[in-house]
N, C-alpha and C positions, 0 to 999 in steps of 0.2 A: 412843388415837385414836377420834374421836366415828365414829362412823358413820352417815351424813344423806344429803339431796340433795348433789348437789355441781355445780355449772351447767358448771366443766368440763371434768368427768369426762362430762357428761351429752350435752357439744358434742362432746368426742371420740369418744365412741356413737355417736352419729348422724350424723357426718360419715365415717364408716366405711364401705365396699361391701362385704357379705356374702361369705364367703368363698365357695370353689367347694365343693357338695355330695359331690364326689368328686375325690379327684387318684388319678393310675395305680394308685402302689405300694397304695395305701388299696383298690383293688379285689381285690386277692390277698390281703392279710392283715388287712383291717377297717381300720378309721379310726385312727391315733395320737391319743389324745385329749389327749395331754403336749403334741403338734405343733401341733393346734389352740389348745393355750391356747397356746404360744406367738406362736405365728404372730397370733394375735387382740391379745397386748398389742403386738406389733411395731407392728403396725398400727394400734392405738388410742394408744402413745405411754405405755399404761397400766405401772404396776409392778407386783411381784406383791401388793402390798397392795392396788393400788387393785380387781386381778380378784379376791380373797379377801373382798373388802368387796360387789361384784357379785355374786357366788354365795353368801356368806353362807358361807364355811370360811375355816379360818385360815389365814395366810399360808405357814406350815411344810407344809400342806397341799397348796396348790397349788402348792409347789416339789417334795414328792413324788411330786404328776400328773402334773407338766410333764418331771418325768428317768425317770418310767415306773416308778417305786420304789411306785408306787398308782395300783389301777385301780380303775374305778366301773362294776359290773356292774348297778348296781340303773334300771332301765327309767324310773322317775318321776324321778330324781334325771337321770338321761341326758336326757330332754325338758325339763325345768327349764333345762338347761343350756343347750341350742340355743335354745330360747327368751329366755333372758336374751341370748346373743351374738347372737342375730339370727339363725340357722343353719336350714336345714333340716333334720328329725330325722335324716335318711341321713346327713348331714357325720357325727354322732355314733355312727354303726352301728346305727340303729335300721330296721327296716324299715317302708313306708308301712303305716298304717291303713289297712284294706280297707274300700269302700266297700258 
């Protein structure tokens, strides 16, 4: 599979509303980051190809994210991420940038 623009994949991006920066359970134990991607293809209509093609890992990948069988500890890789969904870095468990 090519990997390109794709107008829409690119329509169902942006007709998306940001997710919320925090939900309850995510304030006691940190962010599920397997729940965000899911919860993000739900919403986007996306597969898990189409969100492996968006972050740029392979598909077998972000089904090990997504069941919690791998996590992403690394901080640039975690901001790439919010960034590509739309997210603010706290949805992802990072804390604000001090001014």
């Amino acid at each position: 599979r090519t990997v390109g623009p794709d107008d829409r994949r690119a329509a169902r991006l942006a007709a998306v509303a940001p997710l919320p920066a925090e939900e309850p359970a995510a304030q006691e134990t940190g962010p599920d980051l397997g729940a965000i991607l899911r919860r993000f293809r739900a919403d986007t209509h996306f597969t898990q190809q189409d969100l492996s093609d968006l972050l740029g890992f392979s598909q077998p990948y972000v089904s090990l994210l997504e069941r919690g069988k791998r996590t992403i500890r690394d901080v640039t890789q975690l901001r790439r991420i919010a960034r590509l969904l739309g997210l603010p870095e706290t949805a992802v468990g990072l804390l604000p940038l001090a001014a």
